[in-house]
C-alpha positions in Angstrom: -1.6 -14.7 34.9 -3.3 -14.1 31.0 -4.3 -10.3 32.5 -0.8 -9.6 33.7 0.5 -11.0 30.4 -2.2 -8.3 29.1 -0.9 -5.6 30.9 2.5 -5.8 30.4 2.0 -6.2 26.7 0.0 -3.2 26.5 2.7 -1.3 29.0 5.5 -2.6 26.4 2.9 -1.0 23.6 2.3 2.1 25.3 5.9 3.3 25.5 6.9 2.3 21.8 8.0 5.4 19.6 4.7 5.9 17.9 1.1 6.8 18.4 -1.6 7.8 17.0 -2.1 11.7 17.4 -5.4 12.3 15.4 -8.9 9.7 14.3 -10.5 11.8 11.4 -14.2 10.2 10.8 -14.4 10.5 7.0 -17.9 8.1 6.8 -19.1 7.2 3.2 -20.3 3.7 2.1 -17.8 1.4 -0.2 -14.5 -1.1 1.2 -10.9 0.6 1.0 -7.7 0.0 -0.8 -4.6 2.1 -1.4 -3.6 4.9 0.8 -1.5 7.3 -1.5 -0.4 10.9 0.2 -0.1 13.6 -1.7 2.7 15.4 -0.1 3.3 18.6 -2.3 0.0 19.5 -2.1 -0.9 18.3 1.5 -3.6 15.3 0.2 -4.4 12.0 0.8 -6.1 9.7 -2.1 -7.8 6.7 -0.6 -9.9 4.3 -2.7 -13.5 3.4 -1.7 -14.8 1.2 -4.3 -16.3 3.4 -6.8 -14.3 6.2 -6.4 -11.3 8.1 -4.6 -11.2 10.2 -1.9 -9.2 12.9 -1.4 -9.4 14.3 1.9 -6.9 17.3 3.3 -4.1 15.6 5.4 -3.8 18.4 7.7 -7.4 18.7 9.3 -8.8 15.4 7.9 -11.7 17.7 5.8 -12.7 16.1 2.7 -11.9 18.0 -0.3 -13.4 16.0 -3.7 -13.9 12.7 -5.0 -12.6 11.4 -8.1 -15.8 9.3 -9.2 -16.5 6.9 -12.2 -14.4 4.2 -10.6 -15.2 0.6 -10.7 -13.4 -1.3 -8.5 -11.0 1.4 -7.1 -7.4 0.3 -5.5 -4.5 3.0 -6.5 -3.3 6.3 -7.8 -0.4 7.3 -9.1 0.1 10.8 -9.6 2.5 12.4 -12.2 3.3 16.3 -11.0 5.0 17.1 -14.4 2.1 15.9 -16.5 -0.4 17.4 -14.3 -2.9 13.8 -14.9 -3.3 11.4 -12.2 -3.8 8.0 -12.9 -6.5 5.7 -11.3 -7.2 2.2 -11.8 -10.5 1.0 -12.4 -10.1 -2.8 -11.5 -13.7 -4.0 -12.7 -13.8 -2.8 -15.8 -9.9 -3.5 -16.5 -8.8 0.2 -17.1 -7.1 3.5 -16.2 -9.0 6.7 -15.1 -6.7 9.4 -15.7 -7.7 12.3 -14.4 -6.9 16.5 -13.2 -5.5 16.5 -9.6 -6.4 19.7 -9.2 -10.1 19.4 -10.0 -10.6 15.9 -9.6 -12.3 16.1 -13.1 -12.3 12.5 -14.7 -10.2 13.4 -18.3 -9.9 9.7 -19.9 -10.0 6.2 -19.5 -7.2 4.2 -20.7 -7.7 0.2 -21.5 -5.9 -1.7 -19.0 -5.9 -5.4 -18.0 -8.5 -7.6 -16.2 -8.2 -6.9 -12.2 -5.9 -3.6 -12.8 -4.8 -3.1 -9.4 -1.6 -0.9 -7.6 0.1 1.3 -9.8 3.6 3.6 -9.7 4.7 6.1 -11.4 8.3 5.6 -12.7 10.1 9.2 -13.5 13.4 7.7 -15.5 11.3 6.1 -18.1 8.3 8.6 -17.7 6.2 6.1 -17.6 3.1 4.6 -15.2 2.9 0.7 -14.7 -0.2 -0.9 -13.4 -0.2 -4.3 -11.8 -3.0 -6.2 -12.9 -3.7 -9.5 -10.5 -5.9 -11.7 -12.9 -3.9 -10.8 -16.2 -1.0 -11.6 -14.8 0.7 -8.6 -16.1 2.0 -4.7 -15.9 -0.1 -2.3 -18.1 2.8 1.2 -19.1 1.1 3.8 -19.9 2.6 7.5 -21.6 1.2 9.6 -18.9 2.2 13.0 -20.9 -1.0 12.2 -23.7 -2.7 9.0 -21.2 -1.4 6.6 -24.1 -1.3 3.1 -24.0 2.0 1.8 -24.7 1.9 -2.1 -24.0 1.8 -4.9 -22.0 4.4 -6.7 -20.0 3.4 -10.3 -18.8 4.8 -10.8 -15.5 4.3 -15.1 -15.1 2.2 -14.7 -12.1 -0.2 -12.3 -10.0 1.4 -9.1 -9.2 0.4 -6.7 -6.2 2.2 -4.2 -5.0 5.3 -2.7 -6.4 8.1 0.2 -6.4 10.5 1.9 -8.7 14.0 2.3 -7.7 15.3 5.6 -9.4 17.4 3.7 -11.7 14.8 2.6 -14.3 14.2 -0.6 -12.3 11.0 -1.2 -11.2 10.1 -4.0 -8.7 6.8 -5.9 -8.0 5.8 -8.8 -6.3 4.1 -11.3 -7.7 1.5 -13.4 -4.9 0.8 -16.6 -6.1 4.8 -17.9 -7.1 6.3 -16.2 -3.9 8.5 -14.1 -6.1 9.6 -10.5 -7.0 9.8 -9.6 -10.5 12.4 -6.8 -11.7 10.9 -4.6 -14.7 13.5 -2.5 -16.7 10.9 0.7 -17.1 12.8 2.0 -20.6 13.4 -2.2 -22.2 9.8 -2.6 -20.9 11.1 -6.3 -20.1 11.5 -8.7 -17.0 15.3 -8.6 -16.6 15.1 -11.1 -13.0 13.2 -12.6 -10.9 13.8 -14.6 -7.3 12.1 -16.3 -4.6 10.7 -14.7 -1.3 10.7 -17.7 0.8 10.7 -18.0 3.3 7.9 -15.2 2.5 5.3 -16.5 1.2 2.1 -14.7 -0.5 4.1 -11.3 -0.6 1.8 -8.3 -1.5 2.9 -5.2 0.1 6.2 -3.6 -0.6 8.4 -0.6 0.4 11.8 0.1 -0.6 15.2 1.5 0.4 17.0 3.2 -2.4 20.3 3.6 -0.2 20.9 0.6 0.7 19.1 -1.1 -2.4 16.8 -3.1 0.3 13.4 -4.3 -1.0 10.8 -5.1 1.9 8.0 -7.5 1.2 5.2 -7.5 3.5 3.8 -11.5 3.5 0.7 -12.6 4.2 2.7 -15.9 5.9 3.3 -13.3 8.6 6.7 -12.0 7.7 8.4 -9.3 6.1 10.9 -10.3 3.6 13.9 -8.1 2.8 15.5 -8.5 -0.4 18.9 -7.3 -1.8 17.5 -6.8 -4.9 20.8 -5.8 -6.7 21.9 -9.6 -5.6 18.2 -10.8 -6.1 18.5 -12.7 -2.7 16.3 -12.5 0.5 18.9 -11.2 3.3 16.8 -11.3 6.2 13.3 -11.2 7.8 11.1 -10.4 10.7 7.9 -10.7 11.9 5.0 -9.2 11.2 1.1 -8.7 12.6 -1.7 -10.8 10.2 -3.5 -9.6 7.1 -0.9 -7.4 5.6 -1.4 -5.0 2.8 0.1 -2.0 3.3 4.2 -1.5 3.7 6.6 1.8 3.9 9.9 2.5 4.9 11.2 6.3 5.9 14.8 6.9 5.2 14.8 9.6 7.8 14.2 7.1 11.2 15.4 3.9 9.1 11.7 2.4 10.3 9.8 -0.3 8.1 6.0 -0.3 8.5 3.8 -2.5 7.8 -0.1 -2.2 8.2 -1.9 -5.3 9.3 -5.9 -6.1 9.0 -5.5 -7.9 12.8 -5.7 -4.4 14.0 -1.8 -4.1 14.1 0.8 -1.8 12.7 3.8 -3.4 12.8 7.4 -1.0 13.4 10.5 -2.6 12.4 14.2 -1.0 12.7 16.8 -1.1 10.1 19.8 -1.3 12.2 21.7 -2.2 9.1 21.0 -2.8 5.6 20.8 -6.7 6.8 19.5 -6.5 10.0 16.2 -5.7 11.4 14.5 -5.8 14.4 10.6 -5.5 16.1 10.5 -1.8 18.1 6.9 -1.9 18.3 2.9 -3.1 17.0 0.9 -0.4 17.7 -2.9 -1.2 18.0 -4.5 0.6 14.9 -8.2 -0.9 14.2 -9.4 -4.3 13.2 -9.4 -4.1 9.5 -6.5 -1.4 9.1 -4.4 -3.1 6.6 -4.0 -0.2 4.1 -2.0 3.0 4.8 0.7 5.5 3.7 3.5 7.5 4.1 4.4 11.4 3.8 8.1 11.1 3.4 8.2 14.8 4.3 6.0 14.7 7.1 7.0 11.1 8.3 3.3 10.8 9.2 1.8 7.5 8.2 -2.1 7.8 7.4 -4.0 4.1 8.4 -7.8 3.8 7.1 -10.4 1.3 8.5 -13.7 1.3 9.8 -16.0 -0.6 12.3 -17.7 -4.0 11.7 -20.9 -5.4 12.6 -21.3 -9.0 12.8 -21.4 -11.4 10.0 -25.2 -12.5 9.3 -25.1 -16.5 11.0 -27.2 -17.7 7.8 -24.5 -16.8 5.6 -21.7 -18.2 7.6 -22.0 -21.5 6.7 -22.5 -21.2 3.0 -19.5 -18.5 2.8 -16.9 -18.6 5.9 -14.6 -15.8 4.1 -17.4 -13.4 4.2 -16.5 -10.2 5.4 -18.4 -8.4 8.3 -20.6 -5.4 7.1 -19.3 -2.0 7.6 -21.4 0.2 9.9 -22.6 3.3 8.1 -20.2 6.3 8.8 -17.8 4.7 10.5 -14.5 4.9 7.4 -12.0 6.6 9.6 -8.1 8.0 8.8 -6.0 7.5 11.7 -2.7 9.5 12.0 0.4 7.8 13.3 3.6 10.1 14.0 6.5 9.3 15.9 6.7 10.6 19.4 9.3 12.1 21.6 9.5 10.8 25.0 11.2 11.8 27.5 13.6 9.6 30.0 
């Protein structure tokens, strides 16, 4: 009975609307974070540790690094400026540096654990999240200035700007989301995710002023965040860290570290429903979005076993990578026929 259970699952999987279409083997030592495409110039930036990766998002080749990291998670990159903007979590600062060359131009002081960062283009302005400071570093990306700090009343992760000079974050450790006005440089609201709770990733919809926040309780969270209210929710794989949405299919995704990637339909702005959870890797948590490709990029690797002596004395350890094994999977939506 457990194998036909199997079967059907993976039947029920198989004919789900995406797949993936392409496993590039990037290799390199160092964990992963943020997944960030580049879509005007046909990149992906993905953060290993001491550095980002940029790697060509058409045959998967890997064209620079952007080094002197410590403690990579995100980029944010600002086309008008011509300065990307790293963050550099271990030493509490920002890298910014030339996309085109990858050279390292300056490093702007930060917070302690400096950690996802957007680019806001009504104020002009960058906002890191920093987890252990509690608070949302704005930096003048035109000169790399520091321009102040915004205490948030909690651990922020992941976060979004709206196109109205609002910009949204969640914050981990109260089960909220925190609305930043990008040109006050204030928090203007704030309201709970429950029944959400440890939110980290997010995605938005702009049309329908949604917010989604992916939850490490298992369940995406969708906020109306002009009424600041949770509307509904739906469930997701476990291990979370990674959320989009495309406008174009009216799809949610969220990337799970189960080895899950999690498809949910907007049907309308307040309902929502489970199409498919594609098996990515154990480990694939972290990912992105072209919006003008609609491909979704997934990272991971594989494990080897956790050493038994260090079990006991740490039970949260992670397994050890294997050595070139850091892969970029491509998901794309698929076409079937009757």
């Amino acid at each position: 009975m457990n194998s036909l259970v199997l079967l059907l699952a993976l039947a029920a999987q198989n004919s789900g609307p995406y797949q993936i279409t392409h496993t590039f083997v990037l290799g390199g030592d160092g964990r992963w974070d943020y997944v960030t495409p580049d879509p005007a110039h046909h990149r992906v930036f993905i953060a290993r540790q001491d550095r980002f990766m940029v790697v060509d998002a058409r045959s998967g080749t890997l064209l620079g690094e952007v080094s002197s990291i410590h403690g990579a998670h995100g980029v944010a990159l600002v086309e008008a400026a011509h300065h990307g903007f790293a963050t550099s979590g271990n030493d509490s600062s920002v890298v910014m540096f030339d996309p085109a060359t990858f050279q390292v131009l300056s490093r702007i002081p930060a917070a302690e654990d400096a950690d996802a960062i957007v680019y806001d283009p009504v104020s002009n302005r960058v906002f890191t999240f920093n987890g252990d400071a509690h608070s949302s570093t704005v930096i003048d990306p035109g000169p790399g200035r520091l321009v102040t700090n915004i205490p948030l009343g909690g651990k922020p992760e992941s976060g979004a700007f709206a196109g109205d000079g609002k910009v949204y974050v969640n914050i981990v450790d109260n089960g909220e989301v925190v609305e930043i006005d990008a040109r006050a440089l204030t928090v203007t609201r704030r309201w709970s995710t429950a029944p959400c709770q440890q939110p980290v990733a997010m995605a938005i919809d702009t049309k329908h002023h949604r917010l989604f926040s992916g939850c490490r309780s298992g369940v995406l969270a969708v906020s109306d965040y002009e009424a600041g209210r949770v509307v509904a929710t739906a469930p997701i794989g476990q291990g979370v860290d990674g959320a989009a949405f495309d406008a174009s299919t009216s799809d949610v995704f969220t990337s799970n570290a189960d080895g899950t990637l999690t498809v949910i339909h907007q049907d309308g702005p307040d309902q929502y429903r489970v199409v498919e959870n594609l098996q990515t890797a154990l480990g694939a948590r972290n990912m992105g979005l072209d919006p003008t490709t609609h491909r979704l990029y997934v990272v991971s690797a594989k494990f080897g076993p956790v050493p038994a002596e260090s079990t006991a004395a740490n039970p949260r350890r992670r397994p050890p990578v294997l050595p070139g094994s850091f892969s970029m999977m491509v998901v794309e939506r698929i076409a079937r026929t009757p």
